[in-house]
C-alpha positions in Angstrom: -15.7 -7.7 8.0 -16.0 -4.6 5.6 -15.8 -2.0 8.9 -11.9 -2.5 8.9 -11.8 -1.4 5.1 -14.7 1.5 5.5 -12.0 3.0 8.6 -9.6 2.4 6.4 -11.6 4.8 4.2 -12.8 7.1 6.2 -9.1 7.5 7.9 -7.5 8.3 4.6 -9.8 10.5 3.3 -10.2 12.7 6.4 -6.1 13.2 7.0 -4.3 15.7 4.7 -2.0 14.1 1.9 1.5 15.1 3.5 3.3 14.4 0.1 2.8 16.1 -2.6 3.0 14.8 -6.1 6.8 16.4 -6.9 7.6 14.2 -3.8 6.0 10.6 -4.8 5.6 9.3 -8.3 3.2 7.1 -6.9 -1.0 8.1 -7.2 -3.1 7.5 -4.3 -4.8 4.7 -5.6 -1.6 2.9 -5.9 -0.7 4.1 -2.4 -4.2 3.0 -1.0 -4.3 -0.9 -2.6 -0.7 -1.2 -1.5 -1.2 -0.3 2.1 -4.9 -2.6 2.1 -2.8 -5.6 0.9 -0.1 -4.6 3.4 -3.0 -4.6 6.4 -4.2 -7.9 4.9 -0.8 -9.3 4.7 -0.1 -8.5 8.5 -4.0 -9.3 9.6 -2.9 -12.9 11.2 0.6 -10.8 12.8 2.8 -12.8 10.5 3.8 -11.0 7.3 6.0 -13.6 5.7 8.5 -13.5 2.7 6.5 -15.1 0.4 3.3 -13.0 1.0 6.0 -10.1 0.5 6.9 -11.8 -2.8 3.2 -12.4 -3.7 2.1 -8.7 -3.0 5.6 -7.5 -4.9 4.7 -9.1 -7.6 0.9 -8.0 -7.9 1.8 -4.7 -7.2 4.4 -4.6 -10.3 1.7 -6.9 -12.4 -0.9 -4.1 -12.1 0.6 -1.0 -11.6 3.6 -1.6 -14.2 6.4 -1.2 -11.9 10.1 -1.7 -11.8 11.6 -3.2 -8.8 12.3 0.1 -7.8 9.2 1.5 -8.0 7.3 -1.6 -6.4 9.8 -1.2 -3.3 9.5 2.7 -2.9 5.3 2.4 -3.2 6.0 -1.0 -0.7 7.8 1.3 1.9 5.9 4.4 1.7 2.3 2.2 2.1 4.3 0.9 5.3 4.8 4.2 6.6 1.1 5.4 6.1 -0.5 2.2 7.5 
């Protein structure tokens, strides 16, 4: 059950960061719990609106961030998973 999340690891760790800070106001551990609640979200192949709500709103709750900010972390966690 934990190999998925150790890959996940490993993966992320081993490829070069192709955005830079000036680029992103988002930190990598933002980034990386976004994109692991993404992967859960799609695990059973059916990302709903609500678990897009739920993971929007968690995401805000502990990182702090505007709707804005919740949407661009949302779509760039998309785009690296």
């Amino acid at each position: 059950m934990l190999d998925p999340l150790r890959q996940f690891i490993r993966d992320r760790r081993s490829v070069e960061v192709r955005v830079t800070p000036a680029e992103s106001p988002h930190d990598e551990i933002q980034l990386a719990a976004t994109a692991l609640l993404l992967d859960l979200a799609y695990a059973d192949g059916d990302f709903t609106p609500p678990e897009r709500a739920h993971i929007e709103a968690a995401v805000s709750r502990h990182f702090n961030l505007d709707v804005p900010g919740v949407r661009g972390l949302l779509e760039l966690a998309e785009a690296r998973r």
